[in-house]
PDB file of the backbone (N, CA, C, O) and the ligand in Angstrom, with CONECT records:
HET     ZN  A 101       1
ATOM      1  N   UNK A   1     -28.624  74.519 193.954  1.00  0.00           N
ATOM      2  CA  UNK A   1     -28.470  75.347 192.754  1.00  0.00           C
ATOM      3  C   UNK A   1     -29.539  76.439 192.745  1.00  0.00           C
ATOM      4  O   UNK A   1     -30.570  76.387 193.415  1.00  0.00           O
ATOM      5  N   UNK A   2     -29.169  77.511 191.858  1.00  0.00           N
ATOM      6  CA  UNK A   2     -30.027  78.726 191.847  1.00  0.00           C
ATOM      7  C   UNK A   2     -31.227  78.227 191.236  1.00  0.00           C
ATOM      8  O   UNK A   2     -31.197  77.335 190.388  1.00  0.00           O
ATOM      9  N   UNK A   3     -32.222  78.746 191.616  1.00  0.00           N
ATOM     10  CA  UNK A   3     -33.710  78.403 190.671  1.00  0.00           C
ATOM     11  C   UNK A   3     -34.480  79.851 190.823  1.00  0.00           C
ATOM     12  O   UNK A   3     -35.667  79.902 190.501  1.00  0.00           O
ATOM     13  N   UNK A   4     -33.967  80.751 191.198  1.00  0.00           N
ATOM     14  CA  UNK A   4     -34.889  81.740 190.807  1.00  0.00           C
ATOM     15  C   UNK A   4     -34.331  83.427 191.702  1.00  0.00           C
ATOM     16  O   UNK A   4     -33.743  83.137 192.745  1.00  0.00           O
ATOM     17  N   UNK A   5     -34.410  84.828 191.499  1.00  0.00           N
ATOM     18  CA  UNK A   5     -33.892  85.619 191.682  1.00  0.00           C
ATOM     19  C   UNK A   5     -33.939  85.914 193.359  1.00  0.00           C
ATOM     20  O   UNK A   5     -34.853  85.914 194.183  1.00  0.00           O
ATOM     21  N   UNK A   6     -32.564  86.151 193.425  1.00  0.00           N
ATOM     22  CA  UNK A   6     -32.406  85.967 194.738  1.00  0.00           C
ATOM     23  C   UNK A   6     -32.581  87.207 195.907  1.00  0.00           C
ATOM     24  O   UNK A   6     -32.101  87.275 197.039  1.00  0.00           O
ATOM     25  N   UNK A   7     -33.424  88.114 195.203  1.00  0.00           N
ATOM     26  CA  UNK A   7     -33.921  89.246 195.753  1.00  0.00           C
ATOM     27  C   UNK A   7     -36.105  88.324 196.012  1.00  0.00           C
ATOM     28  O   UNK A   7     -36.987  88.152 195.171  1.00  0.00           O
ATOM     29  N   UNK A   8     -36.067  87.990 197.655  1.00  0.00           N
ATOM     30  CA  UNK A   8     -37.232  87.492 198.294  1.00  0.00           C
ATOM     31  C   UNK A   8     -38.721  88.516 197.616  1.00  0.00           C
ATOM     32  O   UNK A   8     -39.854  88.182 197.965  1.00  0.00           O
ATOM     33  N   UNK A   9     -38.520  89.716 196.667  1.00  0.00           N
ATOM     34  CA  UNK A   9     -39.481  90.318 196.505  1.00  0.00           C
ATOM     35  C   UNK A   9     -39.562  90.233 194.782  1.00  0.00           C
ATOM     36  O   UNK A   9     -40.399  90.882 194.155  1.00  0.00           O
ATOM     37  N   UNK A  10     -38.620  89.384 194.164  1.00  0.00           N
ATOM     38  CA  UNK A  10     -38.619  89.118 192.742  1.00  0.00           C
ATOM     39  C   UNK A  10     -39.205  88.114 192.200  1.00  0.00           C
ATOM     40  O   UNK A  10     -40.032  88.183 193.109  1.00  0.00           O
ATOM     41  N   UNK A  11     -39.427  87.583 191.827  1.00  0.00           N
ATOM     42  CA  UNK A  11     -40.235  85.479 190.878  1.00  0.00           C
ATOM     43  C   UNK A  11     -39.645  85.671 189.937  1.00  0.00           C
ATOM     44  O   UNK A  11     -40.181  84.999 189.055  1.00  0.00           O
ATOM     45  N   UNK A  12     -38.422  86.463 189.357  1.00  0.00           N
ATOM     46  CA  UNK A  12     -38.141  86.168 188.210  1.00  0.00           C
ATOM     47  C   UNK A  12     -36.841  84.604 188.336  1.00  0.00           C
ATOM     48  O   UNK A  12     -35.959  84.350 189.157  1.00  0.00           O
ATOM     49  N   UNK A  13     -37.322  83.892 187.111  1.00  0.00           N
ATOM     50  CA  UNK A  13     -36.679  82.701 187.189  1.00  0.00           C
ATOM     51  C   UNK A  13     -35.324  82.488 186.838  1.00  0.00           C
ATOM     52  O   UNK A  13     -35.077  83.282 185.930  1.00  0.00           O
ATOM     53  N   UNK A  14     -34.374  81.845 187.092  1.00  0.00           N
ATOM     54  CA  UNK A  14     -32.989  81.571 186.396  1.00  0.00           C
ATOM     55  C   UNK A  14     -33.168  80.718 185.253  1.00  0.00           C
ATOM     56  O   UNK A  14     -33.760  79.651 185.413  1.00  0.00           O
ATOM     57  N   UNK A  15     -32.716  81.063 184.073  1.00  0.00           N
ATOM     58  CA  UNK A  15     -32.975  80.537 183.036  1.00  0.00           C
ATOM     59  C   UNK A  15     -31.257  80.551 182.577  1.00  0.00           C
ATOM     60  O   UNK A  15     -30.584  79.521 182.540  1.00  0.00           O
ATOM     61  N   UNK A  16     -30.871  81.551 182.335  1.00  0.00           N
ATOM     62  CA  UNK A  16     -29.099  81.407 181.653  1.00  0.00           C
ATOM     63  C   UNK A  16     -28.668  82.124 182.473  1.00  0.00           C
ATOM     64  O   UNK A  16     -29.188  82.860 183.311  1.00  0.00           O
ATOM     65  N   UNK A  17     -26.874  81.693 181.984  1.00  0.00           N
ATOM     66  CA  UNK A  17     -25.874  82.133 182.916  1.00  0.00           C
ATOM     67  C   UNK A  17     -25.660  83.775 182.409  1.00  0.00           C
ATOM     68  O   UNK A  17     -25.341  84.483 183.365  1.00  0.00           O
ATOM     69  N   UNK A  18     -25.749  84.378 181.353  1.00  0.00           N
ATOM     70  CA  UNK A  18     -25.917  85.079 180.608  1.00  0.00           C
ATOM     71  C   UNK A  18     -26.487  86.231 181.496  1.00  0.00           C
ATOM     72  O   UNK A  18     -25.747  87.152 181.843  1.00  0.00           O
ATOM     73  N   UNK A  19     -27.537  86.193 181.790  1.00  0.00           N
ATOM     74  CA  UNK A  19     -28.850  87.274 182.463  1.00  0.00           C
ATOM     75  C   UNK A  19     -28.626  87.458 183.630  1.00  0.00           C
ATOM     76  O   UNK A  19     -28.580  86.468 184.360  1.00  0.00           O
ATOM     77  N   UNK A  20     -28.415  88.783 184.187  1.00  0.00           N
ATOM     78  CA  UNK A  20     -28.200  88.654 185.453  1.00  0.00           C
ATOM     79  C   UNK A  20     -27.145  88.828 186.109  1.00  0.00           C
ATOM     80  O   UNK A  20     -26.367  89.673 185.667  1.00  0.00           O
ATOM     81  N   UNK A  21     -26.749  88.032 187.468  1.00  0.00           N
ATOM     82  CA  UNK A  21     -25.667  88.618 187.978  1.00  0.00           C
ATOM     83  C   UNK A  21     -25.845  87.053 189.011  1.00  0.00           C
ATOM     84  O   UNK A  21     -26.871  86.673 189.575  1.00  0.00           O
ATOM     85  N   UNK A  22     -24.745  86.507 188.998  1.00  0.00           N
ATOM     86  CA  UNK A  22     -24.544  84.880 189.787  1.00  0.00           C
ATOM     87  C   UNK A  22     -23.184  85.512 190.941  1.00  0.00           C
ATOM     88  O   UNK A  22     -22.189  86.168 190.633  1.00  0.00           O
ATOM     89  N   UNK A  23     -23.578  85.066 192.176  1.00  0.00           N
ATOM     90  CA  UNK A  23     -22.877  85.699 193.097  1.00  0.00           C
ATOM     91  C   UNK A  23     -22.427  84.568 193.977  1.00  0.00           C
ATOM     92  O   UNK A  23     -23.377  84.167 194.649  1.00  0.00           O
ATOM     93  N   UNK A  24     -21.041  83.752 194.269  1.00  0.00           N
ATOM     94  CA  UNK A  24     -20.519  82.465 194.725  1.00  0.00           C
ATOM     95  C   UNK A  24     -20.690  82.944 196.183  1.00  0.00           C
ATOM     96  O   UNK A  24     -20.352  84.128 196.156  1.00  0.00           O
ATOM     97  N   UNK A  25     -20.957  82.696 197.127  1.00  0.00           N
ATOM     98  CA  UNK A  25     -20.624  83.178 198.033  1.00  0.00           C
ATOM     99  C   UNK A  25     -19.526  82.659 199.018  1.00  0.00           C
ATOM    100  O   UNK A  25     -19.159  83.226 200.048  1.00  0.00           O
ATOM    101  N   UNK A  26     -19.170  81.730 198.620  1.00  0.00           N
ATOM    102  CA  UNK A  26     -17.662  80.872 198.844  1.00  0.00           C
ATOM    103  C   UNK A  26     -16.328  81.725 198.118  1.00  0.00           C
ATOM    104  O   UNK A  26     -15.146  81.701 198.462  1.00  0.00           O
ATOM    105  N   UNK A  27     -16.989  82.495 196.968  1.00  0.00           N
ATOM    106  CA  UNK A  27     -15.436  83.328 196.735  1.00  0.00           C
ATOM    107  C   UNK A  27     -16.007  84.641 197.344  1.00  0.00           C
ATOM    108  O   UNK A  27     -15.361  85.450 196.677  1.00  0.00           O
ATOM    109  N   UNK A  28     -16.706  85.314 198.081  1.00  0.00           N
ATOM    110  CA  UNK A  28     -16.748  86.471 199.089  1.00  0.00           C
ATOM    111  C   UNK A  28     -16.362  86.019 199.962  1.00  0.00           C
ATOM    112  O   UNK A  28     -16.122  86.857 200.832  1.00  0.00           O
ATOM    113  N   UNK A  29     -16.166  85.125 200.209  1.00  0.00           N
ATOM    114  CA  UNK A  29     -15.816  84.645 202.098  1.00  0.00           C
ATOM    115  C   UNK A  29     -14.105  85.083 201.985  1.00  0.00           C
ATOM    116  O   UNK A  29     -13.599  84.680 200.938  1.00  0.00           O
ATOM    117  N   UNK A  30     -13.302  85.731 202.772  1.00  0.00           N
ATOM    118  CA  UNK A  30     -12.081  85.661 202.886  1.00  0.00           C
ATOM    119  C   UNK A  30     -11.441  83.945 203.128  1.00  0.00           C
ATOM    120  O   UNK A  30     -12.164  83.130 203.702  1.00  0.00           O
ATOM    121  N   UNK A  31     -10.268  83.607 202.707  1.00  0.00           N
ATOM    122  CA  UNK A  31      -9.910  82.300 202.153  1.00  0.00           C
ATOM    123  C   UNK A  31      -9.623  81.758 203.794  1.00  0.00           C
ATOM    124  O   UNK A  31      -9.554  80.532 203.876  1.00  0.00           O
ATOM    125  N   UNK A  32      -9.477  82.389 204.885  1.00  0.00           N
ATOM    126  CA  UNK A  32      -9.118  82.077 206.271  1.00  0.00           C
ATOM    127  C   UNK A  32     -10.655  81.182 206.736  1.00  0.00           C
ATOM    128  O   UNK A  32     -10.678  79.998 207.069  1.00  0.00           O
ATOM    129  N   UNK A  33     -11.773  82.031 206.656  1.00  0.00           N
ATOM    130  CA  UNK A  33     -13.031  81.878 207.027  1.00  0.00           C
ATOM    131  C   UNK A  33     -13.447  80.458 205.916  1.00  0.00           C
ATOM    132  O   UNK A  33     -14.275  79.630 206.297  1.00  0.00           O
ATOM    133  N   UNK A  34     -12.825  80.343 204.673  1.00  0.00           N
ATOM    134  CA  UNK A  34     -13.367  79.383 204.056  1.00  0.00           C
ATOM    135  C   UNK A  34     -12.742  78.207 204.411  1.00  0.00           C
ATOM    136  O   UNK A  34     -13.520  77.261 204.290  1.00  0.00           O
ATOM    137  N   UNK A  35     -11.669  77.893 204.794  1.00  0.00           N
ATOM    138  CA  UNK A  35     -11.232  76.626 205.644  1.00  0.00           C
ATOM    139  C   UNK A  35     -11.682  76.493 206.992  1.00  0.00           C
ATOM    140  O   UNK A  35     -11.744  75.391 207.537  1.00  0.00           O
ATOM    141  N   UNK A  36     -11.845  77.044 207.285  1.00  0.00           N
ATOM    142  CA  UNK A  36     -12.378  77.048 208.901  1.00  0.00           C
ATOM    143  C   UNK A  36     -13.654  76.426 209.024  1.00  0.00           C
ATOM    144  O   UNK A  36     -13.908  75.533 209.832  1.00  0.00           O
ATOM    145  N   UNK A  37     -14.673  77.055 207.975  1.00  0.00           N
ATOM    146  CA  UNK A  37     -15.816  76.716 207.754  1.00  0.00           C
ATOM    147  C   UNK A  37     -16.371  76.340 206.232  1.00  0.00           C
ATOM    148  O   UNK A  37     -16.771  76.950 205.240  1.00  0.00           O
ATOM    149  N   UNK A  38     -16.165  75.043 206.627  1.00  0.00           N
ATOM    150  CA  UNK A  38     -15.733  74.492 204.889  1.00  0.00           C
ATOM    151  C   UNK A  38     -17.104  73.638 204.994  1.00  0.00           C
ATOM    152  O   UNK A  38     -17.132  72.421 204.812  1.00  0.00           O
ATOM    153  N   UNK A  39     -18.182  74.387 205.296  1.00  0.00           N
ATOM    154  CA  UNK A  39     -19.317  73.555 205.656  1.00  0.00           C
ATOM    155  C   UNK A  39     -20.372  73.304 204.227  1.00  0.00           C
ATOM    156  O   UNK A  39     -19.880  73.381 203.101  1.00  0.00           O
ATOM    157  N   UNK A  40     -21.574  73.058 204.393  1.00  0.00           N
ATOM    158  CA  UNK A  40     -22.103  73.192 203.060  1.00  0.00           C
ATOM    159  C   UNK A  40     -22.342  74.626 202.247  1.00  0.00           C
ATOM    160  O   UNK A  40     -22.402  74.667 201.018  1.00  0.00           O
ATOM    161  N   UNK A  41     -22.466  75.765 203.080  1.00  0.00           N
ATOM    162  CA  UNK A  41     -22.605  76.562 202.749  1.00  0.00           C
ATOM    163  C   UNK A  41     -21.639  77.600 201.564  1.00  0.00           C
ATOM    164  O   UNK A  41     -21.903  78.721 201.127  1.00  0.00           O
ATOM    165  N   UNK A  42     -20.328  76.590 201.263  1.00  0.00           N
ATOM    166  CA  UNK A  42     -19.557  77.330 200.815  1.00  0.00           C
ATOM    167  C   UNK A  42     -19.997  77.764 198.976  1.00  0.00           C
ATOM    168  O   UNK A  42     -19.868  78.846 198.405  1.00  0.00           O
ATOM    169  N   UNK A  43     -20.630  76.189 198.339  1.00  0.00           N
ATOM    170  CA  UNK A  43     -20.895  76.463 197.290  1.00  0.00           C
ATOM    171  C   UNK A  43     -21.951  77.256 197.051  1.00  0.00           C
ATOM    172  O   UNK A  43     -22.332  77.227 195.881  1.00  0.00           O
ATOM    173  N   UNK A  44     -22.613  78.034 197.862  1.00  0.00           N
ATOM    174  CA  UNK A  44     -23.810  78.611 197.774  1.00  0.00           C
ATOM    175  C   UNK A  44     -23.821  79.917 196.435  1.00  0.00           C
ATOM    176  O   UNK A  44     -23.251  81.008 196.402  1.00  0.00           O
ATOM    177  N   UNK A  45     -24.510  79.397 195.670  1.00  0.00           N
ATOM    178  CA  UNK A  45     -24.792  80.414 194.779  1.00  0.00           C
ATOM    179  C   UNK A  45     -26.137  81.398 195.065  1.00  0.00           C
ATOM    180  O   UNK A  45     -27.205  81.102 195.603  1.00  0.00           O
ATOM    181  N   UNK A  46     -25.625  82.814 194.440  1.00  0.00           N
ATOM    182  CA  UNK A  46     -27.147  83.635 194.302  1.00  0.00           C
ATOM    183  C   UNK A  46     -27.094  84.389 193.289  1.00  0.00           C
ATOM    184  O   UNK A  46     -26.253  85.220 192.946  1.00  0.00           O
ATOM    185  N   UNK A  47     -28.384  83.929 192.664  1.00  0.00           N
ATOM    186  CA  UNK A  47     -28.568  84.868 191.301  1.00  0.00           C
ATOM    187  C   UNK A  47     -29.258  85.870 192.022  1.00  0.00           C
ATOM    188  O   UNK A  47     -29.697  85.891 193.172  1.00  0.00           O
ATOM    189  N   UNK A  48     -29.261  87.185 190.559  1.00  0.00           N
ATOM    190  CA  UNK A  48     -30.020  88.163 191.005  1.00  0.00           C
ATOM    191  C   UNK A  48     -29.982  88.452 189.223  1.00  0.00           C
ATOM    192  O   UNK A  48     -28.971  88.617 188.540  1.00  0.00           O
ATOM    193  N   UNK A  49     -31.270  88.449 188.812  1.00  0.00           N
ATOM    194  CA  UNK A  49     -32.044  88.785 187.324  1.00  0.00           C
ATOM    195  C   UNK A  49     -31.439  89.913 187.280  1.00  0.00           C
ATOM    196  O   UNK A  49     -30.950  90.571 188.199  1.00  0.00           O
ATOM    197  N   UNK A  50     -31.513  90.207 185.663  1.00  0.00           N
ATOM    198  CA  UNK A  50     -30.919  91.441 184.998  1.00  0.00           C
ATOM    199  C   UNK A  50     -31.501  92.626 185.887  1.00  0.00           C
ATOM    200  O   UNK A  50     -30.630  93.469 186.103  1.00  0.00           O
ATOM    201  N   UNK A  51     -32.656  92.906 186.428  1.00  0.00           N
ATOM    202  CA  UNK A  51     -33.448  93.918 186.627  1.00  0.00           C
ATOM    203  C   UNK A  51     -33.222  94.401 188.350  1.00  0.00           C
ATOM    204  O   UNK A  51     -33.440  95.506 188.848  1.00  0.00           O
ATOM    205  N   UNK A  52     -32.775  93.296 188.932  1.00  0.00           N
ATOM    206  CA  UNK A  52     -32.451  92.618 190.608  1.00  0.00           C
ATOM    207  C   UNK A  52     -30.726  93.668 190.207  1.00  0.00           C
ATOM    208  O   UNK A  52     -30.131  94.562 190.808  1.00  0.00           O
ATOM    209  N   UNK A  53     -30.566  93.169 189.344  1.00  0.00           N
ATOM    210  CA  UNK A  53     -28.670  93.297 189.568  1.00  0.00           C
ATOM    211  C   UNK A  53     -28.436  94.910 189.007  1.00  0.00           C
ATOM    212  O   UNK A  53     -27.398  95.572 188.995  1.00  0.00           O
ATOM    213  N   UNK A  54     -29.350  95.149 188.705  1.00  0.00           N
ATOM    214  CA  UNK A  54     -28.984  96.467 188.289  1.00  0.00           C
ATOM    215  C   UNK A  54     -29.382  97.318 189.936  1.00  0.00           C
ATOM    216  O   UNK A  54     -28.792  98.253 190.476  1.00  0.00           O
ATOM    217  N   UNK A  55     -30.399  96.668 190.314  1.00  0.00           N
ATOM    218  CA  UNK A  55     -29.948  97.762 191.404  1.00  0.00           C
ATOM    219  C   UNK A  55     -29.664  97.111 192.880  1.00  0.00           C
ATOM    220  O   UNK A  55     -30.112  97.620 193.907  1.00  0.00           O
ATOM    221  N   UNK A  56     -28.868  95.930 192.861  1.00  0.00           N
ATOM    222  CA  UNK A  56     -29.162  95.267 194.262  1.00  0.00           C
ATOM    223  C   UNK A  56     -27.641  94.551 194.021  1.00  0.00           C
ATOM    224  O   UNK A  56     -27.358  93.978 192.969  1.00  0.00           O
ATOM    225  N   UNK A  57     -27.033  94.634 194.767  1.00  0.00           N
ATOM    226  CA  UNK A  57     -25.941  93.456 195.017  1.00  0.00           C
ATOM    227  C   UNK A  57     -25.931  92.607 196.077  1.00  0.00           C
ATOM    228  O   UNK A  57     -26.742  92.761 196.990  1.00  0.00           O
ATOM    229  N   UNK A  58     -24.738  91.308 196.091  1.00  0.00           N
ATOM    230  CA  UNK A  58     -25.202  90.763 196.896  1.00  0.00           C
ATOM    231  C   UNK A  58     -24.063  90.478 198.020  1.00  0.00           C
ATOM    232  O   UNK A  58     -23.078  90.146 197.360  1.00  0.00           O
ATOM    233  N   UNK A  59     -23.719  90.446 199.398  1.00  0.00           N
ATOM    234  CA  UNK A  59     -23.253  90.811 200.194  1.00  0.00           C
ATOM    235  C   UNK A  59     -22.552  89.873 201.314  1.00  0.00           C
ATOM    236  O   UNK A  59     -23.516  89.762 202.071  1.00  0.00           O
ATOM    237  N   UNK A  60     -21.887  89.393 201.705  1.00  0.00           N
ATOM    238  CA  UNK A  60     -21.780  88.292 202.884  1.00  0.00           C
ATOM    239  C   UNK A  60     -21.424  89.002 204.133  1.00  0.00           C
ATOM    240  O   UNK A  60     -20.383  89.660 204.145  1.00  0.00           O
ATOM    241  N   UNK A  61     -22.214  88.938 205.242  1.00  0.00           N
ATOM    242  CA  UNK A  61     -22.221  89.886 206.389  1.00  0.00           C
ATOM    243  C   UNK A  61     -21.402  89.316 207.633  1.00  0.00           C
ATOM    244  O   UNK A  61     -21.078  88.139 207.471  1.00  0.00           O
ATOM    245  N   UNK A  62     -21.078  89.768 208.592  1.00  0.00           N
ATOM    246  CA  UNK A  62     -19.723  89.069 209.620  1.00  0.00           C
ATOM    247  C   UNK A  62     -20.024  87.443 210.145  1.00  0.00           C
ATOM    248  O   UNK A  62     -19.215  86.550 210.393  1.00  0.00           O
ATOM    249  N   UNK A  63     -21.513  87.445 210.204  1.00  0.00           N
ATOM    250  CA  UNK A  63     -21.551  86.020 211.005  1.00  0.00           C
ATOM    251  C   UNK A  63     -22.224  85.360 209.502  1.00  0.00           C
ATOM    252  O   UNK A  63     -23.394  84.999 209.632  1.00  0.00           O
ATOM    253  N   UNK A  64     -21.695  85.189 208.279  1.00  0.00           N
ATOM    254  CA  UNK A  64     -22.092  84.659 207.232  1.00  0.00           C
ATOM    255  C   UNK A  64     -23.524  84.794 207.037  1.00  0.00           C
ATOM    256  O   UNK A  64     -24.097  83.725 206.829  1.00  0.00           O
ATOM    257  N   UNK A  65     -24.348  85.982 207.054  1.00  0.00           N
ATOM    258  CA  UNK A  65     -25.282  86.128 206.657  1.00  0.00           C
ATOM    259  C   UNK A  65     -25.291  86.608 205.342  1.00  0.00           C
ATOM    260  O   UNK A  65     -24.340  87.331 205.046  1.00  0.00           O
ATOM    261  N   UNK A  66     -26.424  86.306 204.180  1.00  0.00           N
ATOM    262  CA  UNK A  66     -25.970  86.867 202.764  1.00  0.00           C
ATOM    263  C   UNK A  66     -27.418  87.788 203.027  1.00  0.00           C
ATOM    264  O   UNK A  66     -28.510  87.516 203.526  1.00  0.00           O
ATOM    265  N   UNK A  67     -26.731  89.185 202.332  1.00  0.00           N
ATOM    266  CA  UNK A  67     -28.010  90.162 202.411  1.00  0.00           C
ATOM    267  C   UNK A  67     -27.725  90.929 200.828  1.00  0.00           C
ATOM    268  O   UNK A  67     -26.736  91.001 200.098  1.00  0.00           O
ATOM    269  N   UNK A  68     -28.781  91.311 200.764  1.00  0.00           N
ATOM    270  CA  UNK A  68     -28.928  92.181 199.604  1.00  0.00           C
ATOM    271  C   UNK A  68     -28.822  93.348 199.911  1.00  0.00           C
ATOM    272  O   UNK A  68     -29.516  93.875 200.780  1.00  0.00           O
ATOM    273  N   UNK A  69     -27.633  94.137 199.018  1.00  0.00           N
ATOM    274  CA  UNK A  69     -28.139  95.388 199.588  1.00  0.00           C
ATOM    275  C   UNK A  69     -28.252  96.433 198.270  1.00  0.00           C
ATOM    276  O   UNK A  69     -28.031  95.892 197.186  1.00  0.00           O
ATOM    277  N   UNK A  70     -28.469  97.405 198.252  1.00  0.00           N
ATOM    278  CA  UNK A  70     -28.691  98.968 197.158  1.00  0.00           C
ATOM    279  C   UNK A  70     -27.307  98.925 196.741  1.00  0.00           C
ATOM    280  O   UNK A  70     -26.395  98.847 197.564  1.00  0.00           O
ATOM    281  N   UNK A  71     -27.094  98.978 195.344  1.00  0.00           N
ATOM    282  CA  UNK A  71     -25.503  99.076 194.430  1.00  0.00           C
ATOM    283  C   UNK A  71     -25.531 101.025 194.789  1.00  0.00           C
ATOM    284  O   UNK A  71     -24.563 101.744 195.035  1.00  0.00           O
ATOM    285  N   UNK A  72     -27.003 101.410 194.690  1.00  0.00           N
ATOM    286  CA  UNK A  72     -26.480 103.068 195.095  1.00  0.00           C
ATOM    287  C   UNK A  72     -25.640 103.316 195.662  1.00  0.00           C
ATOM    288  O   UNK A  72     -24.675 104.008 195.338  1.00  0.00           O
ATOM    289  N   UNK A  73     -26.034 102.375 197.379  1.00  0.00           N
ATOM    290  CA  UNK A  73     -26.004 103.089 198.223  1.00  0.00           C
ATOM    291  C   UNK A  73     -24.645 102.878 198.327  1.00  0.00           C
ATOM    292  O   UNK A  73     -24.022 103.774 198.896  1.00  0.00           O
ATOM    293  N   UNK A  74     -23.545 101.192 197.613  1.00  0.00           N
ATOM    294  CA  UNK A  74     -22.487 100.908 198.026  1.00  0.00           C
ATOM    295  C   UNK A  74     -21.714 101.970 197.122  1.00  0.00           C
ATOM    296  O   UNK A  74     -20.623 102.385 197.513  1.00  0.00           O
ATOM    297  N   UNK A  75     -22.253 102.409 195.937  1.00  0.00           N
ATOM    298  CA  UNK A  75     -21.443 103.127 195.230  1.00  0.00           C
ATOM    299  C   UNK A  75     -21.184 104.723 195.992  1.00  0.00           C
ATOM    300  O   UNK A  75     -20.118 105.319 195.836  1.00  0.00           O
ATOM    301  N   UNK A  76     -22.113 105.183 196.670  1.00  0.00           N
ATOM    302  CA  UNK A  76     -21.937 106.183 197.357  1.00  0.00           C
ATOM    303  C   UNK A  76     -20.966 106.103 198.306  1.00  0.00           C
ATOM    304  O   UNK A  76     -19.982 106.840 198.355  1.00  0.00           O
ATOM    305  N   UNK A  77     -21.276 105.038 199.220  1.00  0.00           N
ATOM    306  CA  UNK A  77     -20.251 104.748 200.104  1.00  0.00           C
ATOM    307  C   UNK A  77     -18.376 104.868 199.467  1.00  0.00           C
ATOM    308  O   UNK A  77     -17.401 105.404 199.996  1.00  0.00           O
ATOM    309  N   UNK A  78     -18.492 104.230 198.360  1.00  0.00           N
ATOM    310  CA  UNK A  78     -16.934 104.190 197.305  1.00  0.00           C
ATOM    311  C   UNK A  78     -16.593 105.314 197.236  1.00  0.00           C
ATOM    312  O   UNK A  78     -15.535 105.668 197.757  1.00  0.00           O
ATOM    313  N   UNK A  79     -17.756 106.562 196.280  1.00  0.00           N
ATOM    314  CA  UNK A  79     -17.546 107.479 195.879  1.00  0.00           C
ATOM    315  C   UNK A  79     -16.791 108.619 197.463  1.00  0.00           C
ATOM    316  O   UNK A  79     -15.795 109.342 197.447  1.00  0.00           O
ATOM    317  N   UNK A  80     -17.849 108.312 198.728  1.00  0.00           N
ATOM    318  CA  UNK A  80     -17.549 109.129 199.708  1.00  0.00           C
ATOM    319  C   UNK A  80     -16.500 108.833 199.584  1.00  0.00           C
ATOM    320  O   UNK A  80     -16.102 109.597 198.705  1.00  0.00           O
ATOM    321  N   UNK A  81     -15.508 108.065 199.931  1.00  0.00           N
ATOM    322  CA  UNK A  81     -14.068 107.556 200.754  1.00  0.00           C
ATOM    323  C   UNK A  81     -13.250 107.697 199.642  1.00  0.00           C
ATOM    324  O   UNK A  81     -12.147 107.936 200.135  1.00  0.00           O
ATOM    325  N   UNK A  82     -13.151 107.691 198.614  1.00  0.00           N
ATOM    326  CA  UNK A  82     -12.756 108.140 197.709  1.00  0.00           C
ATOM    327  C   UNK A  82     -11.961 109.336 197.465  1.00  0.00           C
ATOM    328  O   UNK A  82     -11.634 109.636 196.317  1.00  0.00           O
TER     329      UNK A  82
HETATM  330 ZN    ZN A 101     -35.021  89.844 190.367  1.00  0.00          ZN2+
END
């Protein structure tokens, strides 16, 4: 379970479901990849504090790595292709 903001440069704590931004990473996984690999990793939650989520989202990368990345930079990316 979450215990604290899931940006490695934050200490802010999880306190409510309310604050913040809770990220499953079992529902980012495409549903093919989640049977396949139905390992422990599926329930993995990540918070990210009100202050984390405003500018950081959170990401599942090809070989199931979870990274944080800039909401800027993804919104730019939207806006380009757009
Ligand atoms: Zn934070």
């Amino acid at each position: 379970m979450v215990s604290k903001c899931a940006n490695p440069a934050c200490n802010a704590k999880f306190r409510y479901l309310h604050e913040g931004k809770l990220f499953m990473i079992g529902q980012l996984l495409p549903r093919a990849q989640m049977e396949t690999n139905g390992g422990p990793n599926l329930g993995n939650l990540y918070w990210l504090c009100e202050v984390c989520a405003r500018e950081l989202t959170v990401k599942v990368g090809e070989n199931h790595s979870v990274r944080l990345l800039p909401r800027s930079e993804t919104h730019a990316v939207e806006h380009h292709s757009a």
